[in-house]
Wavefront OBJ file of the C-alpha trace (Angstrom):
o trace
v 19.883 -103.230 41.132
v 17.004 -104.732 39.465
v 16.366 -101.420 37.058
v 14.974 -103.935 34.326
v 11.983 -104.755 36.286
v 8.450 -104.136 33.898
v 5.114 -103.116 35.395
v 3.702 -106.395 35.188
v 6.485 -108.438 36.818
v 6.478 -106.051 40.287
v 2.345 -106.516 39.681
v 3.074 -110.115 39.665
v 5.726 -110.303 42.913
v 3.272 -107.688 44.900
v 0.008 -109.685 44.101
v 1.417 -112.957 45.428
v 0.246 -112.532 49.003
v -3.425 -113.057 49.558
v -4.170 -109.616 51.777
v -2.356 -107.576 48.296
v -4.987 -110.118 45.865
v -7.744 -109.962 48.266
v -6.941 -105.803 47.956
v -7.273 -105.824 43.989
v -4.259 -103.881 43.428
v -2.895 -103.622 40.143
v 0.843 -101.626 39.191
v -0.250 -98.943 36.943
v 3.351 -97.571 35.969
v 6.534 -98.103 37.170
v 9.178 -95.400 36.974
v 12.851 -95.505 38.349
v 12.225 -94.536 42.165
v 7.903 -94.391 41.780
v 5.330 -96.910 41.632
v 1.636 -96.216 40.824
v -0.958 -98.624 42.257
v -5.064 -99.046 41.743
v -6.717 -100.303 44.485
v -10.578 -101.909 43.572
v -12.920 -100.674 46.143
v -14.442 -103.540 48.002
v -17.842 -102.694 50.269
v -15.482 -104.532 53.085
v -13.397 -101.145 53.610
v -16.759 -99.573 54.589
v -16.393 -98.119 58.265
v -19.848 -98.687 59.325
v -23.036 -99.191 56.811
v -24.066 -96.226 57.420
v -20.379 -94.141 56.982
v -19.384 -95.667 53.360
v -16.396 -94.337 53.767
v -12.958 -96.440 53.315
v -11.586 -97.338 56.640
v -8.299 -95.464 57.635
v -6.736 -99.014 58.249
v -7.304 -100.021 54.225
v -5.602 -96.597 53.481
v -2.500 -96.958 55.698
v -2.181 -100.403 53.987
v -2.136 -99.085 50.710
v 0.480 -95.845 51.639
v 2.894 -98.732 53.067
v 2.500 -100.761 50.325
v 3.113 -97.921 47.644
v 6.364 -96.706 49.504
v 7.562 -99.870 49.876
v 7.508 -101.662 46.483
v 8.586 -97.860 45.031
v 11.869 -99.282 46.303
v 11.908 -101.940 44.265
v 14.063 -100.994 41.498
v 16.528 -100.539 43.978
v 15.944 -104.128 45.840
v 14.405 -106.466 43.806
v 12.260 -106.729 46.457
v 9.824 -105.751 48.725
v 11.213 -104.393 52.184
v 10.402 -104.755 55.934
v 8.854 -101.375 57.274
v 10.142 -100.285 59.953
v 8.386 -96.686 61.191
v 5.486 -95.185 59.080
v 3.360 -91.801 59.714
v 0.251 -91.316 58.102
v -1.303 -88.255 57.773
v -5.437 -88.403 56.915
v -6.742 -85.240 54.727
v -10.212 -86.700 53.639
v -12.740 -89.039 53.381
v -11.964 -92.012 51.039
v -15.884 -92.349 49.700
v -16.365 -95.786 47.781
v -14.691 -96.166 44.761
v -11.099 -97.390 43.255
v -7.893 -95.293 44.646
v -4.585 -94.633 43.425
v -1.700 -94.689 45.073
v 1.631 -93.283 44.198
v 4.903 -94.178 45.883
v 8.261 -92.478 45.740
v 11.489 -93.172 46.618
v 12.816 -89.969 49.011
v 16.153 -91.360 50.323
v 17.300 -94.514 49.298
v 20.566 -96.131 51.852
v 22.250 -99.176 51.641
v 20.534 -100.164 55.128
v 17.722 -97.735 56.057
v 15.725 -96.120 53.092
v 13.477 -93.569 53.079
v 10.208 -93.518 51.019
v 6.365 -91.603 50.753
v 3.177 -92.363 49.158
v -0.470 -90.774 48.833
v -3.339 -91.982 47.968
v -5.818 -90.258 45.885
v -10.011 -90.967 44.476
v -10.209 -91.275 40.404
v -11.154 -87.686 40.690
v -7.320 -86.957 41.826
v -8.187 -85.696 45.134
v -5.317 -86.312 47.569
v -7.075 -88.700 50.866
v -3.721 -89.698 52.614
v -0.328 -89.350 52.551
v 2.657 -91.581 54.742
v 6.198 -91.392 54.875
v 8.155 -94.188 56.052
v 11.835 -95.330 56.622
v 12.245 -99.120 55.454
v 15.476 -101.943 55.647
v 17.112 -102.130 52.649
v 20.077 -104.187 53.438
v 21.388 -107.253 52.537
v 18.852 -110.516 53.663
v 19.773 -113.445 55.193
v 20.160 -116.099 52.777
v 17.535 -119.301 53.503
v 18.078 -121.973 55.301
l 1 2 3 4 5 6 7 8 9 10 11 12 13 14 15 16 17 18 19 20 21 22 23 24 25 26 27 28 29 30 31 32 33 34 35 36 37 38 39 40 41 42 43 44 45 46 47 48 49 50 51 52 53 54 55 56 57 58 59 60 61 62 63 64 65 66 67 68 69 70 71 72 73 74 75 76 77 78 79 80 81 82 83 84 85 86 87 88 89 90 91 92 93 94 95 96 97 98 99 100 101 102 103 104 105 106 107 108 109 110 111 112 113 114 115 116 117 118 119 120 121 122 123 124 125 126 127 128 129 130 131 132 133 134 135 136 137 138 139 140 141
């Protein structure tokens, strides 16, 4: 278990990759089996200039990645997905987003874990549910 894990070291592991930095995110709190993310809105995730709105893609990213790393506590690590649904409930205008991931059953292969993503004005824009593989990895060769 890596339950001694701050805030700003799963910031640091999750902003390593260039797609997470090139996504602004930044851990906001870190609990036990939950994760809070910010996401900087970038005029990129526009649809179409003329729909401002956040592309769906850009919000399915951020539900995975919220679910995922809420399991780190538990790996130490960030975890292959390996099915995801994501439900849509309303336009993501421009502006930052949070998103907030939970743990819902963690498994010493297969865990289970949900996120939603919400505008600064706390109004819920997605939510995803996904299972992920939590077991052992292969050790480098």
């Amino acid at each position: 278990m890596s339950q001694d894990l701050t805030a700003d070291q799963v910031d640091a592991m999750i902003t390593q990759g260039p797609y997470h930095q090139w996504l602004g995110l930044k851990v906001t709190a870190l609990g036990e089996d939950t994760i809070e993310i910010r996401a900087t809105w970038r005029e990129e995730w526009k649809v179409h200039p003329e729909r401002p709105y956040t592309h769906g893609g850009i919000l399915a990213t951020l539900l995975d990645l919220a679910a995922d790393w809420a399991l780190v506590r538990r790996t130490g690590r960030g975890v292959p997905t390996i099915d995801m649904r994501v439900d849509y409930h309303s336009a993501a205008m421009p502006g930052d987003l949070i998103v907030k991931g939970r743990v819902v059953k963690p498994g010493s292969q297969f865990s289970t874990a949900e996120a939603q993503v919400f505008d600064l004005q706390g109004k819920l824009l997605a939510s995803g549910r996904a299972t992920y593989f939590t077991g052992a990895v292969a050790p480098k060769k």
